[in-house]
N, C-alpha and C positions, 0 to 999 in steps of 0.2 A: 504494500500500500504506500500510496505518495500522498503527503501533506504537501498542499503550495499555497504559502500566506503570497499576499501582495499588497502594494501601496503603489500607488501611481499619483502624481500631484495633480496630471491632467485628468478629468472625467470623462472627457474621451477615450482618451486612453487605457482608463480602469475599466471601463465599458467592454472596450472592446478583447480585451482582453478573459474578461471574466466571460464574455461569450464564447472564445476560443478555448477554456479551461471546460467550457458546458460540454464541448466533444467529448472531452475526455471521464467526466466524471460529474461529480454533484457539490452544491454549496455546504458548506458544513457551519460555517460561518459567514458576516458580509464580503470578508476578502480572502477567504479560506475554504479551498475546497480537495474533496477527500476522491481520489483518483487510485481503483483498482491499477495496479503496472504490470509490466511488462519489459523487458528490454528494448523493445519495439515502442510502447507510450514512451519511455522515459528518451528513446534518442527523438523520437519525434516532436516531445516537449522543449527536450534543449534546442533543439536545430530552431526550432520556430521561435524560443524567445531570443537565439543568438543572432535568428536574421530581421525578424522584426521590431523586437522590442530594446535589444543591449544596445543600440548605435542609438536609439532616441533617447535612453536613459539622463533625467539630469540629477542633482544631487537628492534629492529628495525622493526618489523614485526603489521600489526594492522588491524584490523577488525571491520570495526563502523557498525550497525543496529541500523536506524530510521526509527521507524513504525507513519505511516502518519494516520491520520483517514479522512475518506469518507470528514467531511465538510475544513477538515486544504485542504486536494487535490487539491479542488476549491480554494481554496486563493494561490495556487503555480503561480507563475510570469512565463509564456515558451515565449521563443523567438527564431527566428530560425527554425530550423528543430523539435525543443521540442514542438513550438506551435502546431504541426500534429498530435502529440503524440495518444491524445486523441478524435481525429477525428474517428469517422467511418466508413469504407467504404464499400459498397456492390455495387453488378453489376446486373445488367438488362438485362436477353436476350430477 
């Protein structure tokens, strides 16, 4: 699992970003969102904040990636609507 917080000063910019992160995964928080990987997601995440987003970076601008492994996932603490998260659900007809 991949954690990617973000901060962008533009709103444009965080916009469109958090749209491009919606491919990949879901919001966990307003600038944080929780992305099943892959080593396929994670080079495809780099490559696209390396060509679109790193050269418009200004000082105030930031992009955190934590990659979680299968057993650290189980020791994460949800509360909330987070405790669901990992719930899953099918239907019965």
């Amino acid at each position: 699992m991949l954690i990617v917080a973000y901060d962008f000063a533009n709103d444009k910019k965080r916009t469109k970003f958090a749209k491009f992160l919606k491919k990949y995964g879901y919001r966990i928080q307003y600038s944080v969102f929780m992305i099943r990987n892959s080593k396929r997601v994670l080079q495809n995440l780099l490559k696209e904040i390396e060509l679109k987003y790193q050269k418009t970076f200004t000082g105030l601008d930031s992009i955190l990636i934590f990659s979680i492994c299968e057993s650290c996932d189980k020791k994460v603490l949800r509360y909330g609507y987070a405790k669901n998260e990992d719930v899953d659900v099918f239907f019965l007809e």
